[in-house]
Structures are given as structure tokens and as C-alpha cells.
MIPATOR-616308 format. One line per field, with one value per residue (C-alpha): residue in one letter; y, x, z. Coordinates in Angstrom, 3 decimals. Last residue first. Example, Ala and Ser with C-alpha at 12.3 -4.5 7.8 and 13.67 -1.06 7.14 Angstrom:
residues 2
r <- c(s, a) .
v <- c(-1.060, -4.500) .
u <- c(13.670, 12.300) .
w <- c(7.140, 7.800) .
This chain:
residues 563
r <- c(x, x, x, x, x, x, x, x, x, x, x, x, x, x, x, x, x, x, x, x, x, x, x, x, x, x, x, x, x, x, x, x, x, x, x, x, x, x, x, x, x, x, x, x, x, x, x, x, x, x, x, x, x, x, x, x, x, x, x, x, x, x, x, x, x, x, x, x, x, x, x, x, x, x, x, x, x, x, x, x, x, x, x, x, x, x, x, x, x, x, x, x, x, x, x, x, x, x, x, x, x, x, x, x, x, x, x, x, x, x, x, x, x, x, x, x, x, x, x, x, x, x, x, x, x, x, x, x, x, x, x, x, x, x, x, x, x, x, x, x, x, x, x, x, x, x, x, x, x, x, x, x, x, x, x, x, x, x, x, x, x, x, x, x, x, x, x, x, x, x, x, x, x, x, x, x, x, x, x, x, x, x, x, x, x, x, x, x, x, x, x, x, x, x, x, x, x, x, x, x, x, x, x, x, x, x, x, x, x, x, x, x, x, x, x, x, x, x, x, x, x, x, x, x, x, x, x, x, x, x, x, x, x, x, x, x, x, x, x, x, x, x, x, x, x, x, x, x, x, x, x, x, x, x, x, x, x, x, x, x, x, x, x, x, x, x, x, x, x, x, x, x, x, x, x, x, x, x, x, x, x, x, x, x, x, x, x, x, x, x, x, x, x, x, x, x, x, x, x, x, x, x, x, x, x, x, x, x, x, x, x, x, x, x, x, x, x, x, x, x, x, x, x, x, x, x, x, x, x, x, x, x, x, x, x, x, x, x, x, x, x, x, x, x, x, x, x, x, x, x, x, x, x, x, x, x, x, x, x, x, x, x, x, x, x, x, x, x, x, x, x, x, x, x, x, x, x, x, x, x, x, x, x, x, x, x, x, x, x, x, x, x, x, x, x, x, x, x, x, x, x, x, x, x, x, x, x, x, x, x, x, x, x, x, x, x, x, x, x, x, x, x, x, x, x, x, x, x, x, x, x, x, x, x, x, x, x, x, x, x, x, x, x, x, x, x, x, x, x, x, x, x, x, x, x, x, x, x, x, x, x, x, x, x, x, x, x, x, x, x, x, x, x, x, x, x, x, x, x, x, x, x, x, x, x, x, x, x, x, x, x, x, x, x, x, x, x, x, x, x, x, x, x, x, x, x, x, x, x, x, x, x, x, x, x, x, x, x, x, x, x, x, x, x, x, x, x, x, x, x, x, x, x, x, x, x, x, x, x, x, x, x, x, x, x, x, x, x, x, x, x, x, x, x, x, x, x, x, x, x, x, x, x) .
v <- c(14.858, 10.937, 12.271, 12.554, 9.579, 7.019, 7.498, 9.445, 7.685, 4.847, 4.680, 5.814, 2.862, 0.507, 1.743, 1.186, -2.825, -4.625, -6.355, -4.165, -2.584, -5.037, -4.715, -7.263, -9.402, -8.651, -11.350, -12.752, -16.002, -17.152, -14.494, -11.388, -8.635, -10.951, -13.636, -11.411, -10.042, -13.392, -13.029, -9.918, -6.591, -4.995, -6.912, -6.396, -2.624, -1.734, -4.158, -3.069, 0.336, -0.633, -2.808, 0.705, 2.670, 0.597, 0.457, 4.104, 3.797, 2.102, 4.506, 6.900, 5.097, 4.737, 8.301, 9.374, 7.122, 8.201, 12.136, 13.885, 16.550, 19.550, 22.102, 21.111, 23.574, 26.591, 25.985, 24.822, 27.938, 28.598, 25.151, 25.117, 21.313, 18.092, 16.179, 12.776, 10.530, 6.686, 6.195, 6.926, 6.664, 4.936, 2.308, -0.655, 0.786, 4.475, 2.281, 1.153, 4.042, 2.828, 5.428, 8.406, 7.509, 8.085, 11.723, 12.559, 15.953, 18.895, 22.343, 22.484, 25.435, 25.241, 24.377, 20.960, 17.295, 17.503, 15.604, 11.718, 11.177, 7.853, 5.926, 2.930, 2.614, -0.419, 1.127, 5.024, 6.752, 10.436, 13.640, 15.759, 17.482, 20.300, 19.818, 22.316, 24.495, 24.219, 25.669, 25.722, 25.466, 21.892, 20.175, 18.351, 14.682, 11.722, 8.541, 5.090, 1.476, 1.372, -2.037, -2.871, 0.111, -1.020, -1.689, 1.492, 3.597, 2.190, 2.587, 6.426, 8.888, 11.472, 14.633, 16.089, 18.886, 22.318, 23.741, 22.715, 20.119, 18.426, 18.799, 15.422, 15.627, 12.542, 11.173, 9.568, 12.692, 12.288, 13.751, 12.294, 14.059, 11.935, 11.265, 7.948, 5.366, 4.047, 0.779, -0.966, -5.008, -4.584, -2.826, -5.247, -6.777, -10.366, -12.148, -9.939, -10.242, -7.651, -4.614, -4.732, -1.866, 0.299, 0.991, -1.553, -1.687, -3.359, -6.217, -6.450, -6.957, -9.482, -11.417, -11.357, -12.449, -15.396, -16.397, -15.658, -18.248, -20.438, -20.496, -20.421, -23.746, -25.860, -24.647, -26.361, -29.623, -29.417, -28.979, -31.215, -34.290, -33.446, -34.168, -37.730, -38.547, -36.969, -38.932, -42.229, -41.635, -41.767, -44.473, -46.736, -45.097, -45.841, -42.408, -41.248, -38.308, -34.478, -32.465, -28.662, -26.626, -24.008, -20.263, -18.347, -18.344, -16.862, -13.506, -13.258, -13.230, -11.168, -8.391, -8.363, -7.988, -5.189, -2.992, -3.581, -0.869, 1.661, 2.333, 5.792, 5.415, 6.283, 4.460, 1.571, 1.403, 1.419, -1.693, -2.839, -3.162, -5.672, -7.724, -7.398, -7.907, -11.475, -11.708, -11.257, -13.682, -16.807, -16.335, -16.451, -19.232, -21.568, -22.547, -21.158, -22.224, -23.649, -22.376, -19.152, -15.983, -12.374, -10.286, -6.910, -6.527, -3.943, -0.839, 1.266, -1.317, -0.728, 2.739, 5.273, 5.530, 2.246, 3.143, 2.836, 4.857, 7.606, 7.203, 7.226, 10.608, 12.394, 11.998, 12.788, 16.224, 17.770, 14.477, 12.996, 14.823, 11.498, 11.210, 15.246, 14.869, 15.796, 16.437, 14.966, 12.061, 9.303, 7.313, 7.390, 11.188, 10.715, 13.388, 14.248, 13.741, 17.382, 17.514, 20.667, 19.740, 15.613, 15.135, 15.377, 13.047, 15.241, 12.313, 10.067, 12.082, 10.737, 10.958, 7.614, 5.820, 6.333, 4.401, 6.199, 7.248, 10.452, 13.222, 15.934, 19.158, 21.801, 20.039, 20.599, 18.519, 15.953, 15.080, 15.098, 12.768, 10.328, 10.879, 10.408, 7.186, 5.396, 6.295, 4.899, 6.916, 5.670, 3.368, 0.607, 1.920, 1.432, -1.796, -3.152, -3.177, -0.677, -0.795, 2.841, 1.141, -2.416, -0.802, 1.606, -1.335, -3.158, -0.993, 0.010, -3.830, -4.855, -1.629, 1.191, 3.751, 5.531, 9.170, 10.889, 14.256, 15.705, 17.893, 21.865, 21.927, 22.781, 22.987, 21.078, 17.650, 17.663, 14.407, 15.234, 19.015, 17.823, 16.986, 13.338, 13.880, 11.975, 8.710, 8.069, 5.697, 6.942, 10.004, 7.782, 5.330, 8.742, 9.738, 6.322, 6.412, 9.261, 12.395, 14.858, 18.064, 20.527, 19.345, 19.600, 22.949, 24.510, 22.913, 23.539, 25.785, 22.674, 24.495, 21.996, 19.744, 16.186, 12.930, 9.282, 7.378, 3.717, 2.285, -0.270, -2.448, -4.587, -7.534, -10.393, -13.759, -16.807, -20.370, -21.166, -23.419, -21.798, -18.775, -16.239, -17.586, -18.492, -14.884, -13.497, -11.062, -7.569, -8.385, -6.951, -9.114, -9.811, -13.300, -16.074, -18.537, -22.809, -23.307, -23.372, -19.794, -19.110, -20.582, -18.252, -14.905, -15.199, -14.116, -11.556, -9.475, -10.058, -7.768, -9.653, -8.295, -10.059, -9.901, -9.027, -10.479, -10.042, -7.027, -6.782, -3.705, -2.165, -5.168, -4.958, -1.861, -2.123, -5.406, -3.386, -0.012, -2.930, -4.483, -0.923, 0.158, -2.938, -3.220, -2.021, -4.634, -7.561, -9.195, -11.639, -12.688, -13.686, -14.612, -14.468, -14.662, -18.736, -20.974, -22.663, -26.303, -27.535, -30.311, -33.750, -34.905, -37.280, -35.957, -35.711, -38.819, -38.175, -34.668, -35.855, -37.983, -34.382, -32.742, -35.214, -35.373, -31.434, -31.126, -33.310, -31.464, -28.147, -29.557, -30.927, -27.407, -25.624, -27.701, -26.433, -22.852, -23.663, -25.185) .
u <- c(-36.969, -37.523, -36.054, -32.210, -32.586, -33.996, -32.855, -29.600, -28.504, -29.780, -27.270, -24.526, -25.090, -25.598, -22.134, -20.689, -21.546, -24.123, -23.572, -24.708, -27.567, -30.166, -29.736, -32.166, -33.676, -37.074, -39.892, -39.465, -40.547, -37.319, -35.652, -34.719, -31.760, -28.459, -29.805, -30.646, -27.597, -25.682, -26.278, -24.764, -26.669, -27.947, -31.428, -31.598, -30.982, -34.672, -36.114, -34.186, -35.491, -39.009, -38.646, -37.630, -39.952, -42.961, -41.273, -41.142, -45.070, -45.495, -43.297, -45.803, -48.420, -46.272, -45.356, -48.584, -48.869, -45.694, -45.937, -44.840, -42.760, -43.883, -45.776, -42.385, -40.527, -42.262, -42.569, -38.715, -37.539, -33.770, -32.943, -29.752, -29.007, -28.096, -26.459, -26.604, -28.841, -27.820, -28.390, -31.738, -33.673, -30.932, -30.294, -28.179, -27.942, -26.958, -24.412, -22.378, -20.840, -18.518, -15.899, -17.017, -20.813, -20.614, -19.680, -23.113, -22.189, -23.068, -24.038, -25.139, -26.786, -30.346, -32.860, -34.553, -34.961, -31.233, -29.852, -28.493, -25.336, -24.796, -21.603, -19.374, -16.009, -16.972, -20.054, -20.074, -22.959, -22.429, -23.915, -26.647, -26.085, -28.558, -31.928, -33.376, -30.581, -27.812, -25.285, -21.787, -20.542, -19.939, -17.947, -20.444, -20.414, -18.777, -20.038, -18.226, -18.383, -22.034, -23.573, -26.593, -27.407, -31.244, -31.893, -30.120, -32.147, -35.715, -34.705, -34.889, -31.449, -30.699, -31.746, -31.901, -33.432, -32.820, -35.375, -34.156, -37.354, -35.557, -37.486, -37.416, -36.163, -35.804, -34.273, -35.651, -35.583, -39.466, -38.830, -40.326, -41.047, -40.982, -43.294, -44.298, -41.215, -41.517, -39.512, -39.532, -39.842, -43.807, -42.728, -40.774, -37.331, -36.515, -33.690, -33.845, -31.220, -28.782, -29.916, -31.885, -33.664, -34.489, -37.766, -39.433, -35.809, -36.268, -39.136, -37.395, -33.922, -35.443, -36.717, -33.968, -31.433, -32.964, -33.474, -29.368, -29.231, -31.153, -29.232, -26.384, -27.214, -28.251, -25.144, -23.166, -24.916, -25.015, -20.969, -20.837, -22.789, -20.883, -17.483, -18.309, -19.725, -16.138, -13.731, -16.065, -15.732, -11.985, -11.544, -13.100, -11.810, -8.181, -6.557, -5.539, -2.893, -4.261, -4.557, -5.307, -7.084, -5.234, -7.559, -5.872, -9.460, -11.066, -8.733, -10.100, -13.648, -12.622, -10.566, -14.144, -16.391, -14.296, -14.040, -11.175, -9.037, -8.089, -4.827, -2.891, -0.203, -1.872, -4.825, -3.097, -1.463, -3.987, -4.598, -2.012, -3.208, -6.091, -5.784, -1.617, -1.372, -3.178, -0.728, 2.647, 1.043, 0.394, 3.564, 5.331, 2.852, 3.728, 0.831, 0.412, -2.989, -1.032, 0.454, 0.781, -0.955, -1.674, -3.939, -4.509, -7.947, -8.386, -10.536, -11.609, -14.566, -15.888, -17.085, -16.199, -19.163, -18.907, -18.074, -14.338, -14.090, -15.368, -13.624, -10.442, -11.854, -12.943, -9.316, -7.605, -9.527, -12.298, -13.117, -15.972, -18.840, -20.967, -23.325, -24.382, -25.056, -22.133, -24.705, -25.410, -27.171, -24.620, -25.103, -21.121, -20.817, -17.147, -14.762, -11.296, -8.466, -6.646, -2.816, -1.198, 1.228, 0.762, -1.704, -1.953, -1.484, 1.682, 4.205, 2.405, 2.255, -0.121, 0.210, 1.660, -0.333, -3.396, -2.676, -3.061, -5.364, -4.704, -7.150, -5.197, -7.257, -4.811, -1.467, 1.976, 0.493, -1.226, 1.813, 4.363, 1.817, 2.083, 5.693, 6.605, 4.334, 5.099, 3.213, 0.892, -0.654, -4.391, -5.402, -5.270, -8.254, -10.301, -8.758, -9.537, -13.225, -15.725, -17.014, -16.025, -15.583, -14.244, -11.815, -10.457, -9.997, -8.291, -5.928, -4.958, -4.132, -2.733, 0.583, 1.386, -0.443, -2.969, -2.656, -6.015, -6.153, -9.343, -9.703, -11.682, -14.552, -16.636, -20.308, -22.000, -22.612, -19.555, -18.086, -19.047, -17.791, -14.471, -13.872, -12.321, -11.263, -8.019, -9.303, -13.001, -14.078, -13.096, -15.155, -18.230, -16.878, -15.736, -19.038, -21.013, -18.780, -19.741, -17.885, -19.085, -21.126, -20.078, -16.821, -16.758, -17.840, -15.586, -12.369, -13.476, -10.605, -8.370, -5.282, -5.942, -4.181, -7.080, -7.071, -8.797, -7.947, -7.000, -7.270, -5.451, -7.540, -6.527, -5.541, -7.273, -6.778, -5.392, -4.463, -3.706, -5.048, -3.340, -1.288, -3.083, -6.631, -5.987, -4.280, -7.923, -7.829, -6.341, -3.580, -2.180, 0.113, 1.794, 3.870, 4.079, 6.381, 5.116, 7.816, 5.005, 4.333, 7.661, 7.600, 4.694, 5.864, 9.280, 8.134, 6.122, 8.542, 10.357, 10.658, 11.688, 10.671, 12.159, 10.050, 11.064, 10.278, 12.150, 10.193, 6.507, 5.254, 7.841, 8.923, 4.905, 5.923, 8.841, 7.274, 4.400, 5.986, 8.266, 5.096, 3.546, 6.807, 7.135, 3.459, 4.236, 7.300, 5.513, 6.021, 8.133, 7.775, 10.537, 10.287, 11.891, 10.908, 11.085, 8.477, 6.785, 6.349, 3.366, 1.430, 1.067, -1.039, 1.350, -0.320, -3.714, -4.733, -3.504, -4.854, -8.300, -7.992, -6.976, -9.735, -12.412, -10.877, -10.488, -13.918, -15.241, -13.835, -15.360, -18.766, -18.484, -16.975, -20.041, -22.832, -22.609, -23.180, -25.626, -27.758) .
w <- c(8.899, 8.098, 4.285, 5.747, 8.034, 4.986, 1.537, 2.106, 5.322, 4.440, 1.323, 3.253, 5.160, 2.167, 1.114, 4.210, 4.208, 5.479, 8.585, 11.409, 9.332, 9.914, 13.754, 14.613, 11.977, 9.941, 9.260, 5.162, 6.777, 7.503, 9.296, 6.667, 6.735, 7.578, 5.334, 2.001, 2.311, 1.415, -2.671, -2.432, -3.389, -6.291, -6.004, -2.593, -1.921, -2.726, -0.748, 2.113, 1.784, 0.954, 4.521, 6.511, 4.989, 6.059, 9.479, 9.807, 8.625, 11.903, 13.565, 13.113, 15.525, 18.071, 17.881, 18.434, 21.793, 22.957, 22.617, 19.309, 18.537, 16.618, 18.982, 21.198, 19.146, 20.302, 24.092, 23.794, 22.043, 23.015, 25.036, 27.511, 26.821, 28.160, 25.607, 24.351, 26.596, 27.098, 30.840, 30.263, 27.243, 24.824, 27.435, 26.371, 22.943, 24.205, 26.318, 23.584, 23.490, 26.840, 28.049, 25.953, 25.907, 29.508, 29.907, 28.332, 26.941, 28.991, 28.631, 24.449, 23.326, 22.159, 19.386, 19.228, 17.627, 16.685, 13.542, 13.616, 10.984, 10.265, 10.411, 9.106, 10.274, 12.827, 13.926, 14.285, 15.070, 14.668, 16.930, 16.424, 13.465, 12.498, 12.241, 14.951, 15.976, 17.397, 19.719, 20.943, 24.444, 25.225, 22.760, 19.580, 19.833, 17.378, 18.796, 19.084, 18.762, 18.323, 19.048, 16.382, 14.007, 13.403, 16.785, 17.579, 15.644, 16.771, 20.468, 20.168, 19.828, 22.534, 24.151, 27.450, 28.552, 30.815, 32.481, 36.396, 36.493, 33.367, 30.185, 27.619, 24.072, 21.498, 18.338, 15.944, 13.239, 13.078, 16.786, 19.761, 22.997, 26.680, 29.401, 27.852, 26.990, 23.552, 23.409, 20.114, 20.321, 19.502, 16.025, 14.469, 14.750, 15.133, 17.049, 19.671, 22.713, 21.371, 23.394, 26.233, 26.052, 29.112, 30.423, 32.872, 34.887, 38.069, 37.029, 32.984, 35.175, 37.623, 34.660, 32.626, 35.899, 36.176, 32.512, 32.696, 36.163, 34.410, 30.620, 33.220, 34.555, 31.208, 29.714, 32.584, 32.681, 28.565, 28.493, 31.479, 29.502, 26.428, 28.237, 29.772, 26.085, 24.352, 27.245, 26.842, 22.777, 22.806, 25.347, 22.880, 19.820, 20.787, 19.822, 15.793, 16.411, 16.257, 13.406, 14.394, 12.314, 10.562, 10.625, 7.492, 5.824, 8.561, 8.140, 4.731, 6.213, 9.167, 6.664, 4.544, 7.638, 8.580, 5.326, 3.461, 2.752, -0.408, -1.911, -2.313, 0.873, 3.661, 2.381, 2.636, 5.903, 8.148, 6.897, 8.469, 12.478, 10.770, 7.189, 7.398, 11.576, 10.602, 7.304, 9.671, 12.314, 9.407, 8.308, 11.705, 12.706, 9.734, 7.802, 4.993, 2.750, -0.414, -3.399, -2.468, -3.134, -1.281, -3.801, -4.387, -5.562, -7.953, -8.434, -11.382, -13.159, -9.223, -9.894, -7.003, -4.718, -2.220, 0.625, 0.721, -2.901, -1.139, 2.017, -0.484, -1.822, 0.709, 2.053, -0.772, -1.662, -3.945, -5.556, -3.196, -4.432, -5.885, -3.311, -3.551, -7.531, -9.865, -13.286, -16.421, -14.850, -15.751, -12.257, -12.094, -13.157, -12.523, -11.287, -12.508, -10.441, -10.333, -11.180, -10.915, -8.241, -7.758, -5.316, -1.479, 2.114, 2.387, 3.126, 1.109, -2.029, -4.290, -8.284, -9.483, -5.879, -7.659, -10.855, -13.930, -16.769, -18.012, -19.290, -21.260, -22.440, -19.834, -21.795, -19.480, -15.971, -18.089, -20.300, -16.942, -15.171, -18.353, -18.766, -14.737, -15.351, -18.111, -21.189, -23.410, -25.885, -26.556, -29.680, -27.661, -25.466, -28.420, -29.517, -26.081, -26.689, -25.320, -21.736, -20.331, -17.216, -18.134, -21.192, -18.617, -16.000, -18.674, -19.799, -16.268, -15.720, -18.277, -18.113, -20.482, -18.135, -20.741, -22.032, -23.947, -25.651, -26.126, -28.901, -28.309, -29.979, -26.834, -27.938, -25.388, -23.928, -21.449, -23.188, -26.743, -26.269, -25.180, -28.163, -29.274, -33.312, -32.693, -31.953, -32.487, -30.617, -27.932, -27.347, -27.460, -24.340, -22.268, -22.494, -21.476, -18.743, -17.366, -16.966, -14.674, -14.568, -11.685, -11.886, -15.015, -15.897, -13.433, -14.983, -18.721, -19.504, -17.748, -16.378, -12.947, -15.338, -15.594, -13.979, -14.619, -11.682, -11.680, -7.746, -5.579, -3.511, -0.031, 1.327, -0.791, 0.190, -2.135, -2.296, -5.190, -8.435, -11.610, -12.130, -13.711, -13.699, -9.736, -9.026, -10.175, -13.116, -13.392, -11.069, -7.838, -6.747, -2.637, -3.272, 0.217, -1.197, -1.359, -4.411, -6.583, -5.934, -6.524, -9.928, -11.101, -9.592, -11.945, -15.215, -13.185, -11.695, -8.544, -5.483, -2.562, 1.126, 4.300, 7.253, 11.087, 14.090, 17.336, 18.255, 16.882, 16.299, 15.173, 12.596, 11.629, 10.415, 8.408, 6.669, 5.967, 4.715, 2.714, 0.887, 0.125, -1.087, -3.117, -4.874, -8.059, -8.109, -8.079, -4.469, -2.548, 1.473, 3.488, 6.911, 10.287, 13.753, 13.213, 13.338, 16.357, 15.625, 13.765, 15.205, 15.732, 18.890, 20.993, 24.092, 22.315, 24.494, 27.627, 27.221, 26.499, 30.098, 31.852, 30.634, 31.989, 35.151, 35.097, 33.845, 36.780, 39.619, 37.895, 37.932, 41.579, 42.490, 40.627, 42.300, 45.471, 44.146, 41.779, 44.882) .
């Protein structure tokens, strides 16, 4: 019957489509624009804007973007001439220049940093500065020791160097949070003098811009210039989530996630004076929120994570405006249309119920990932036969003596789709606890650990070409490794059948809503939707959608204390 019915459907949608063209013929809308564009900038932000341009040139033959640097006398009246202007400001583009249109492309960061001379170098990175340090040193200029911001005896005098620009001065005044005369009262320097200053006096701290002591080309610092860490939670001591100042690249991710201070990051802003709408423009800042954002932290700033580059992204969408049609003929076209929409809907909702049923008859235990709307403990699947670790993962004994592992269904409802999994190579071994393999969802990741002991034979070739099949079917099609195991009869004393793992998991899901409690107050207004349903009941995949630092977060407060 569907298949009779789908030529008589399709007959109809053409008719039907071909009377909405007639009327949209005439539609207005805006003509193709030209390959080229020009875009302006402030003139911190003209490598960055050029590396782009340069770029997206590559990438896109027959296109190519002009790059103007101006300063910021001059930002204002271009913006009202309908340009496209790249500015980092310490304040929203709208307080600075009036009603815009704006999107944010990426952050640029102050760092504090220190002469890797420092006497004290061992001491504090091992301790920290807080804020609250830094604020009490200030205010009193020229008698700052170092003993008042490593809480000791140190009477050596601190001597402090500022970037002469607003927006530096004001993230230092946000962070230590002490007026702006107190931060006046530092030596302001350009930038070769400030880094110069640091690099020649071992009890300097500087505050700078990232991208004044990063080397592109080497992906390192400045020679002799260390960035000096931040004891953000003000404990007296460099605790294991805020280590992320030993190198570059622990550092950006660092500042990605969530664990630099915010008072120290900027939004760099693309303004004009309305939304653009040409569809050069509108291409160049599409490749700028996705293929470009490589670019920034190759160059000293920091990303956006994906849901912010789709949310900016959403705001370049143009509807299209078409030309006022006779309403009568109009609304026949849009009635004739809704009936197929809901004919055809109505069909494949059948043929999908179909194909449910079947499935749940063929395949009792794999998950069917994504079709959940809420999450509790009768939607987890707990297959009998196999061993559960606290660790939620999983170890089952193959007739030949060798098992597989992999993760458990309550994981990957909480992860939603993985994009990809970091595994160990065949060949080397683990033990009990160490890393399993990495979840990786759009950037963000958590690190699983291994329910057993043994060396690794195979990796699960699948997970390679499609990783979102450990969600599909975490218990069979989605196993990790096949291993050689080195004390299975031991190990197994602490693993847990089905029916005792059932009854953990309930307290798992105890955990799980303290958790999200916890991160509720601190978080965005709009978290509270992608964790709860109405009626405070969980939603699938509560993790998908919150950002990395809420990931790292779990990781800490959840997977690492599960074990």
C-alpha cells in the first residue's frame, strides 16, 4: 500500500510545488555578490584578520577579502557606513558604538607573566596567585612583597608592568577587583618594553596580551618568559584542575574549558551596523565561526566552543522576503501542501513504528540511542552474562579466553553521539584503572578507565570508521578492545553481575542528579532546560549540550570518584 501510494504523493507535491513557484517567481531577493570584500579591523587584531582573509582565499578560489586596519577614531563611522569591523573591546561593541549588529568570533586573553629567573619560581607554581593576593599587594604601590602574595616571609618588592592599553587595565582591575586607581598606579609599557622589563628583572609580574609573548611559528613563549599561574579557587595551593600553565597547549585548552578566570578573557567582536547580508560577506564570516577557528589558538587566542560558533552562526541566517501573492490562491497552494506534509509524516511515522518493533523483536539487547526523551533507570540496558565495573565499563570472557571490554549504556546516554574515541594501539598493556580509551563529543571528552588487567590484541576496528556505534550498541557491536587478560579469576571477585549492578546504578543516578544540582546555580540561565523535562524528570544525554567546562567538571566529580 505505501508503495502505491508514494507516486500519487509525489505527483501531487510537484503540482503543489510548481503553483508556489508561480507565485514566488517575482520573489525579491538578494543577488549573488561579488568574490570580493573588504573587511576593516583595530589594529591588534590585523594579523589575526589577514591569517583569515589569507586562508579563507585558499580555501575558497575566486574569493578573496580585503583587510583595512583602522584605529578607533575611525571604527565608529565605518560602522555606520554598513562595513564589516573585527574589535576586541573591553565592553560590548553596542556600549562603544551604539545599536549594532554584532557576533562574537573568538577571545583574546591578558596573562599575568613572570622571568623564569624568579627566586620564588618553584614556590609559585606549586602555590599560586589569587586574586585576592594580587588585590592586597596593590594597594600599596612600591612596598608590594612578594611575601604578601605567597603568604610567607619573602621581603623581596614586587615590581608590577601593565600594557598601556583599556582593555588590559580593565581586565586586571575586574580580576583582582580593586578600583582603577590601583592599577593606575602601575608602569605602563608597550609591549617589546613590558616583555623586555620582565625578561631583565626575576621579581617582575607583567600584564600583557597573549599574543605579545607567543610565537606562532613555534607554538611557544617569549625566551625567558614564564606565564604565571593563578590559584583561581584561592586555596593556597595549584590544585590538579588548575595545572594548565606548564605549556601553550595545556594552556589554551585550559582557558577553552573553562579554568582560566573569565575577568582575563575578551570577546572579540565582528560589528556592523546592520545584520550583513550579502552572500560573500555572509560566506567569509560562516568559514570565520567554523574552518577559522582553527586559527585562533594557533595564533595566542582562544575558540568558541561548538554550541557557541552555531548560536553566532544562527544569527547570520537572512530569511528570505518574497513578493506579496493573491491571498486566495496563496492559502489553496499552503492547505493543498499541509495536507501532503501530514499524509507523508503520517506514513513514515508507520513505517519507523514498524521498523521499532521488529528491531526491539531481533535485537532484545542493543540500545537505541537517541530515541529517549527522558533518562532514568528503566531506559538503562543491563545485559546478563556480562561483568560490570563501578568504572561503567564492562568485561565479558570469550570461549577462546580472551575478553572484551567496553563502556555500559549509562555512559553513553549521558554523553549523547560520540564523534570520536581516542584508543590505546594494540600491543601495550594495562592494568586495572588505567585509561581506557577517550570519549570525544564535539571537542569535549572524558576519560573512561579499564575494568581489568591485560594486554591489548585488538581494537574494535569499527569505532574508527563510525564511533558512534558504541552508542548504537555499546554491548555488542560497540566493544573497545579485545584483550589478552593477566588475572581475570582475580579481578572478576570485584565486578558485578546484572542484577547487582542494577541495583548500584541506582545510587549512580543519585550521584548523577547531586551533580547537576550542583552545577546549576553557577550555570546559564538555559541549562536548566537541556538537563530537566518538566517535572524536574532527567533528559537524555545531559551532557551533550553543556559546555567543556561542565565536562571536565564530571569528570573530576563523577568518573574519577565512581572508581
Amino acid at each position: 500500500m505505501k508503495i502505491k501510494l508514494i507516486p500519487i504523493l509525489c505527483l501531487l507535491v510537484t503540482f503543489c510545488c510548481s503553483n508556489l513557484c508561480s507565485i514566488v517567481a517575482n520573489s525579491k531577493t538578494n543577488p549573488p555578490s561579488s568574490g570580493s570584500i573588504s573587511v576593516y579591523c583595530s589594529p591588534e587584531l590585523y594579523n589575526l584578520a589577514t591569517k583569515w582573509a589569507g586562508e579563507y582565499a585558499i580555501a575558497n578560489p575566486g574569493h578573496s577579502v580585503n583587510v583595512i586596519k583602522t584605529g578607533e577614531p575611525g571604527i565608529s563611522s565605518l560602522i555606520n557606513e554598513k562595513n564589516i569591523c573585527f574589535v576586541g573591546e573591553e565592553s560590548t561593541a553596542s556600549e562603544k558604538h551604539g545599536p549594532v549588529f554584532q557576533i562574537v568570533v573568538g577571545r583574546e586573553i591578558i596573562v599575568p607573566v613572570i622571568s623564569s629567573k624568579n627566586p620564588f619560581l618553584k614556590e609559585i607554581y606549586e602555590k599560586g596567585i589569587s586574586s585576592s593576593a594580587l588585590a592586597q599587594s596593590l594597594q600599596a604601590p612600591g612596598k608590594m612583597k612578594w611575601g604578601t602574595l605567597l603568604n610567607n616571609d619573602q621581603s623581596a618588592t614586587v615590581r608590577y608592568f601593565i600594557l598601556d592599553n583599556d582593555f588590559t587595565k580593565a581586565g586586571v582591575r575586574d580580576f583582582v577587583k580593586t578600583d582603577q586607581a590601583s592599577v593606575g598606579a602601575l608602569k605602563s609599557e608597550n609591549p617589546k618594553e613590558l616583555i623586555s622589563s620582565v625578561q631583565n628583572d626575576p621579581y617582575a609580574i607583567g600584564f600583557c596580551r597573549m599574543t605579545d609573548i607567543f610565537n606562532p611559528n613555534t607554538s611557544t613563549f617569549t625566551q625567558n618568559i614564564l606565564l604565571m599561574p593563578i590559584d583561581k579557587n584561592g586555596n593556597g595551593k595549584m590544585d590538579y584542575m588548575e595545572k594548565i600553565y606548564d605549556n601553550f597547549q595545556d594552556f589554551t585548552r585550559g582557558v577553552w574549558i573553562g579554568k582560566y578566570p573569565k575577568a582575563l578573557t575578551n570577546n572579540i567582536y565582528c560589528i556592523s551596523k546592520t545584520k550583513p547580508s550579502g552572500e560573500s560577506e555572509i560566506a567569509f564570516l560562516n568559514w570565520v565561526l567554523s574552518s577559522g577557528q582553527a586559527l585562533l589558538p594557533a595564533n595566542g587566542y582562544s575558540d568558541l566552543v561548538s554550541n557557541e560558533r552555531q548560536s553566532q552562526m544562527d544569527k547570520l541566517i537572512v530569511s528570505p522576503v518574497y513578493a506579496e501573492a493573491p491571498q486566495e490562491t496563496n492559502s489553496t497552494a499552503r492547505l493543498v501542501l499541509m495536507i501532503l506534509v501530514m499524509l507523508v509524516a503520517i506514513s513514515f511515522t508507520l513505517d519507523l513504528v514498524i521498523r521499532k518493533y521488529r528491531s526491539s523483536r531481533t535485537q532484545p539487547n542493543e540500545t537505541r540511542s537517541g530515541e529517549l526523551m527522558v533518562f532514568d533507570e528503566e531506559n538503562v540496558n543491563i545485559p546478563k552474562g556480562l561483568y560490570f565495573d563501578t568504572s561503567h565499563t564492562w568485561a565479558f570472557m570469550e570461549q577462546d579466553g580472551t575478553v572484551k571490554i567496553g563502556i555500559d549504556d549509562f555512559i553513553q546516554h549521558i554523553t549523547g553521539t560520540i564523534t570520536s574515541i581516542g584508543m590505546k594501539n594494540p600491543g601495550i598493556s594495562i592494568k586495572k584503572g588505567d585509561q581506557l580509551c577517550i570519549l570525544i563529543q564535539k571537542g569535549k571528552h572524558l576519560i573512561i578507565h579499564s575494568p581489568v588487567s591485560g594486554t591489548i590484541m585488538e581494537q574494535n576496528s569499527e569505532l574508527s570508521a563510525d564511533s558512534s556505534v558504541i552508542n548504537k550498541s555499546p554491548y555488542s557491536k560497540g566493544w573497545v578492545y579485545r584483550i589478552r587478560p593477566d588475572n581475570w579469576a582475580r579481578e572478576i571477585e570485584f565486578l558485578s553481575m546484572a542484577d547487582k549492578y542494577k541495583t548500584w546504578l541506582s545510587t549512580e543516578f543519585t550521584r548523577l542528579r547531586d551533580f547537576l544540582a550542583s552545577i546549576l546555580p553557577s550555570a546559564s540561565q538555559g541549562y536548566t532546560g537541556i538537563i530537566l523535562q518538566d517535572g524536574g524528570t532527567l533528559k537524555d544525554h545531559v551532557l551533550a549540550d553543556l559546555g567543556p567546562e561542565v565536562w571536565e567538571d564530571f569528570q573530576t566529580k563523577f568518573i574519577n570518584t565512581s572508581r
